[in-house]
N, C-alpha and C positions, 0 to 999 in steps of 0.2 A: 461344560467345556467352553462354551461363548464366552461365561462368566469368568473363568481362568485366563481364556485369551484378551479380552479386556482390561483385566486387573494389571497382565504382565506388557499390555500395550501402553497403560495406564502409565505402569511403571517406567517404562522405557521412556516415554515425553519425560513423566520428572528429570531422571536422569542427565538428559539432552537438553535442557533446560538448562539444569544444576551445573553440567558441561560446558556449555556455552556461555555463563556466566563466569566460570574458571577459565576459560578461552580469552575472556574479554580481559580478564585482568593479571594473565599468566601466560606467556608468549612462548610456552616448553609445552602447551599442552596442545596435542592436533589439533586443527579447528576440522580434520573428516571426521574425528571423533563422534561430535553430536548429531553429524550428519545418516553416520551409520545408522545411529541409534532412531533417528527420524525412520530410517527404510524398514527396520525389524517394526516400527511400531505399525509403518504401512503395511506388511507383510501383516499382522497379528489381527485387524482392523479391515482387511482387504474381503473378506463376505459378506462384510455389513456394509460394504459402499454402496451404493447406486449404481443400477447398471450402467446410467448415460455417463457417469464419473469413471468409471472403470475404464469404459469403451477411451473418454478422450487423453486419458490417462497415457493409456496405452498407445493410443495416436502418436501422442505427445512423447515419449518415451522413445517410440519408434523412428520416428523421422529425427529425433534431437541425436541418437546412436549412428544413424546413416549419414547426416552431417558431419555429425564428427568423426568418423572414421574417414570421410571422403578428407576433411582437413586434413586429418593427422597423416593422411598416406599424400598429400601434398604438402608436408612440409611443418604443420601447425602444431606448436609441443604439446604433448601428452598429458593433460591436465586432470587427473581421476578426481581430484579435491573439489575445481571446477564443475565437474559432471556430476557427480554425487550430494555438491550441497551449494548450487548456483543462489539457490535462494532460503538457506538456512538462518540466515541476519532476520528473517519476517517468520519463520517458522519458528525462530526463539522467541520471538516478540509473541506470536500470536498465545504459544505454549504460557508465556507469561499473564500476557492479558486476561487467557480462560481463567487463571485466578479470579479475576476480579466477580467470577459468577458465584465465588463463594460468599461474596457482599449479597449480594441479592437475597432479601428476604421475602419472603412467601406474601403472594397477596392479599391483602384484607380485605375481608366482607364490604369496610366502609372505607376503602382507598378511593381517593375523588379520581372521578373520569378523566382519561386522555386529554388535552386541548384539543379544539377541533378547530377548521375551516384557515380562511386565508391568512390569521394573525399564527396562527398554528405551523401551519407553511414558513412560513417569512420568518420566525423566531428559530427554528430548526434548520432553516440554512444559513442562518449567520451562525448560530449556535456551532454545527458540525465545522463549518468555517473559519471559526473562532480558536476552537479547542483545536482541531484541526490542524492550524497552523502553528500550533505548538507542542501537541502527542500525538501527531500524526493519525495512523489509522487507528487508534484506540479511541479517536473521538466515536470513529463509527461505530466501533464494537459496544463502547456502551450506551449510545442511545438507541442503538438496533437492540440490544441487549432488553434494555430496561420496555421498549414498545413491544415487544417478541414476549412480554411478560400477559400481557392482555390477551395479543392476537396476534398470526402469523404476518409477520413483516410483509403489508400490500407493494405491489409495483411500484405504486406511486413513490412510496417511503423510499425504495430502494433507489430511486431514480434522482430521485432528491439527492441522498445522500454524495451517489455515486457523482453529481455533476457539481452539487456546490463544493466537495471534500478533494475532486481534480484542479478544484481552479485556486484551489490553497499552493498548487505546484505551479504557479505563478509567480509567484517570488517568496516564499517563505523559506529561508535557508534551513528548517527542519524538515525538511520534504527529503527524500534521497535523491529523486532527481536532478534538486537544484542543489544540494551537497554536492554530489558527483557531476558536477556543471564546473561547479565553481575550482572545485578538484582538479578538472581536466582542461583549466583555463588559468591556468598562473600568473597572476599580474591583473586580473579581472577585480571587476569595482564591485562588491557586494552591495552597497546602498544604491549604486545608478541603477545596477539590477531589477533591484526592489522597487525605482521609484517609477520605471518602467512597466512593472510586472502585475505593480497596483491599479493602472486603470485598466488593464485585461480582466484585472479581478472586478472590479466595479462596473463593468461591463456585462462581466457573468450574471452580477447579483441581477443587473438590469433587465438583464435577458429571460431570466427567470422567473422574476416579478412581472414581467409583459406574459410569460407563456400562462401564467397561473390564472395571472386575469383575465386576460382574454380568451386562450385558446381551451383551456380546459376547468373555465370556472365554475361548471359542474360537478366534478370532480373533488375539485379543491373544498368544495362548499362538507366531504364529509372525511377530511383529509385528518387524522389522528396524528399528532405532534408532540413530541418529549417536551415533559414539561417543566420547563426552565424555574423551576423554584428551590430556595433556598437549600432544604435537604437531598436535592434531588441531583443537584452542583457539588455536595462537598465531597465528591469521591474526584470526578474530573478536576476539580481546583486542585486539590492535593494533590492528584497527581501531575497536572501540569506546575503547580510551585518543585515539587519534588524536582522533575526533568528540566526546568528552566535553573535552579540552582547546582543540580550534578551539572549542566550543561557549563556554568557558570565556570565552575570548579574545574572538570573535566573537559575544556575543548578540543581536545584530541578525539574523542570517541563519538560515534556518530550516535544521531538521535534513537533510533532504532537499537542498538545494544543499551545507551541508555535508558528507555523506558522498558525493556526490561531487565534492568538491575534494579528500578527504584520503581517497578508494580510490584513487586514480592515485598518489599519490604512497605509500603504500601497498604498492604492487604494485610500483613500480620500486626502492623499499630492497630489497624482496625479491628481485627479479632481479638485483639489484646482488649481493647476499652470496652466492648460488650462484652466476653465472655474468661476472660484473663487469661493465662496461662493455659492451664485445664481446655480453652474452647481451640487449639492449633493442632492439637494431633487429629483429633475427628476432621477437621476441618480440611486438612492434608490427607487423608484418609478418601475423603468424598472426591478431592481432585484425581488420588487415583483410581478408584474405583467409577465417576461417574464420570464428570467434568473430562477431563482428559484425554479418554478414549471416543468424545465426542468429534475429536479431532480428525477422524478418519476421510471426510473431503476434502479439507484442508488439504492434509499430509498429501493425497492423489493429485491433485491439483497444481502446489504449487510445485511440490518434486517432480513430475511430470514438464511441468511449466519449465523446469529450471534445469533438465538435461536437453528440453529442445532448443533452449538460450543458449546454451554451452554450447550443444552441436552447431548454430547457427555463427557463434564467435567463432571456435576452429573453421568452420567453414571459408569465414570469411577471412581470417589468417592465412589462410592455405593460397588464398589469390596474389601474396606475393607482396609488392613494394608496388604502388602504383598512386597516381592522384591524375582527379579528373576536375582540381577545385583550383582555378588558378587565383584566388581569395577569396576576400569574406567581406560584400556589402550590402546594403539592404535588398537588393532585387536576390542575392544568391542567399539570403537570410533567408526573405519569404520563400524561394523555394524551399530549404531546409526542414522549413515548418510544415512545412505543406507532405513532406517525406514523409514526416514523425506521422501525421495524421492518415497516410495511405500505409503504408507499412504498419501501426496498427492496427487497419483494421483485417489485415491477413493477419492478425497474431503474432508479428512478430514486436516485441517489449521494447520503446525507448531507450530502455541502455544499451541494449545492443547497436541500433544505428548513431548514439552516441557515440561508441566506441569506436566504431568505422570511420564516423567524421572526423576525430580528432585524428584517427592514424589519415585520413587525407588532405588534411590542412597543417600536417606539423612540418612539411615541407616551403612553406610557405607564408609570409605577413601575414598578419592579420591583428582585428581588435580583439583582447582577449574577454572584453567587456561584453561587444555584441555577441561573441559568440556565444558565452556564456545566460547573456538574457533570450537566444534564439534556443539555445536544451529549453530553459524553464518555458516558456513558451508551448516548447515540442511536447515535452514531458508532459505537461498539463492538460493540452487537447487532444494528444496521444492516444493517454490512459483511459481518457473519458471514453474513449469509439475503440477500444480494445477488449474483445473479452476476456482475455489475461490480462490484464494489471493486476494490481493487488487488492484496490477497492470494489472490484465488480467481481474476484474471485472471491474476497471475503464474504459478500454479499451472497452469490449463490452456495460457498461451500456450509454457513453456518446457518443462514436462516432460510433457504431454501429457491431464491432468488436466480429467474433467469438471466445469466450475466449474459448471453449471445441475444436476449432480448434487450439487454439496460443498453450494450454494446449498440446497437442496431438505432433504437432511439434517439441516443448521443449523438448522432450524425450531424443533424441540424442545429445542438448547441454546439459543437465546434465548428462546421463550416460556415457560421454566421460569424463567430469569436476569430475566427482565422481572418477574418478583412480587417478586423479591430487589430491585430496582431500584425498584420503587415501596412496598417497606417503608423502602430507605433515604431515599428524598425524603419521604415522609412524617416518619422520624426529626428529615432536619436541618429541616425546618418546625418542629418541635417546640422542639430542641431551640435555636431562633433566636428562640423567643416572649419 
């Protein structure tokens, strides 16, 4: 019976997939469509979650319904497409990505060892950082992926990932934050952005490099690292050449729908050249059957996640027409930032108090540039000290990783990066007089 219910939970990701992919490039087809098909798989998936997933699940679920019914009974429109698939754009992507475990080939007796120790470290977060800033969180999935091959993804690993793969939302206009920054800032300078948002990043690296060595060089000394060689690259190149020229092609569509329209195809040239034709139905086969219904944290997690964002938008809708921003300059920037950083670390997501600030500043002047390098900023140090983002829930929903632990951690790399962050907004104030 488990078997049954797997197979058809299995099925239903393809489907929502296949869905969400018709969605992207066919504007008649619902987008609650794939969404649905996300909740029957949750539903089919839902005995084999973890308790502690289940519980925050339903947390999540529950206070995101109370929200939003408080909005909607003050005023806030009735958005069911909102509440059902707030975060279905990463549940397609993710669905897509598990393709990519069908590259993964069995380990060898004589596969040479992980990298180890401080070069190991230092290669793996530029590495994540690198790719990162171009396929998004698919960097992480596949070098968590391919380390998760040996042994259970350590703290460490995770920790790594989760703070150098945040500060990519810095300024990389592949991030969604700084996408939907730039989006909700018309007129905003995309390169002044970036040319601000790079030494927050280079600051991160800094910061990093100082914790490794100094603070926990013990540690570090048996720190297992993806190893950056040639075969090891040519799944992440290809798919960052594939997403950089749909992106080329396609600038309308955001990074996120894009990488997964071009990981499937992707992953079938590759089953193509090793096994031809003949090697894609089994191969499709294993995704429903194995691969797919591994999804079941995920699914809990970010769909949980993504009715208490909704309920938290209505809520915040339902307060009316109001601003308490009489502009936007560096001293009301660094507070800003400083917002993103305490409001995630109660769980509530960067976008959402994104969305808040621009409905309280649209009354009013402003630079659409700073405000825009203040989301990236936000976003970035945010995420990192939130156990809901997307990096710290991928991390615990797939390899087992405590994100209210990686969350907790994080403190210290943003409230250090947060002084760096309001010497820079302070700068480009200056430097704009």
């Amino acid at each position: 019976m488990v078997g049954v219910a797997q197979r058809a939970a299995g099925t239903a990701i393809a489907v929502m997939l296949a869905l969400a992919i018709v969605a992207a490039v066919w504007s008649a087809m619902p987008l609650v469509a794939p969404a649905l098909l996300a909740w029957v798989a949750l539903a089919l998936l839902w005995p084999g979650i973890g308790r502690r997933q289940q519980v925050q699940a339903l947390i999540f679920v529950a206070a995101g319904l109370a929200a939003f019914l408080w909005g909607f009974s003050r005023g806030a429109p009735l958005r069911i497409d909102s509440l059902l698939g707030q975060n279905q754009p990463i549940l397609s992507m993710l669905a897509s990505i598990t393709l990519l475990r069908l590259l993964n080939r069995p380990p060898r007796a004589d596969e040479p060892e992980l990298p180890r120790g401080l070069g190991a470290y230092l290669q793996n977060m530029l590495g994540v950082h690198a790719f990162g800033s171009v396929i998004n969180i698919s960097a992480v999935i596949i070098m968590s992926d391919r380390l998760a091959r040996a042994q259970p993804l350590g703290f460490n690993q995770a920790q790594l990932f989760s703070r150098a793969f945040s500060a990519v939302a810095f300024y990389s206009p592949f991030i969604g934050g700084v996408a939907l920054g730039l989006t909700y800032t018309p007129g905003s300078n995309p390169l002044v952005m970036m040319l601000f948002g790079l030494p927050l990043a280079t600051a991160a690296f800094l910061w990093l490099y100082w914790y490794a060595n100094r603070r926990r060089a013990g540690e570090i000394e048996s720190f297992c690292g993806y190893p950056l060689h040639p075969q090891d690259l040519k799944v992440p190149l290809a798919l960052g050449a594939g997403v950089l020229l749909a992106y080329t092609a396609l600038p309308d569509y955001s990074v996120l729908t894009l990488i997964t329209m071009v990981t499937p195809a992707v992953v079938a040239g590759v089953l193509l050249k090793r096994h031809g034709p003949r090697g894609l139905r089994p191969a499709f086969a294993e995704y429903v059957r194995e691969r797919a219904p591994q999804m079941g944290g995920e699914l809990a997690l970010f769909l949980g996640a993504g009715v208490l964002a909704a309920g938290v938008v209505a809520a915040t809708a339902g307060t009316g027409d109001w601003t308490i921003v009489p502009g936007l300059d560096g001293f009301r920037a660094s507070l800003l930032v400083l917002a993103f950083i305490v409001t995630s670390l109660v769980c509530i997501h960067p976008a959402v108090l994104m969305g808040v600030t621009v409905a309280l500043v649209e009354t009013v002047e402003f630079d659409p540039t700073l405000l825009a390098t203040t989301f990236a900023m936000g976003w970035g140090l945010g995420c990192a000290v939130n156990p809901l983002s997307g990096v710290n829930v991928v991390l615990a929903s797939r390899y087992g990783a405590d994100n209210w632990r990686i969350a907790r951690s994080n403190v210290p790399f943003s409230a250090t990066l947060y002084f760096v962050a309001v010497g820079l907004l302070y700068l480009y104030e200056y430097t704009r007089l």
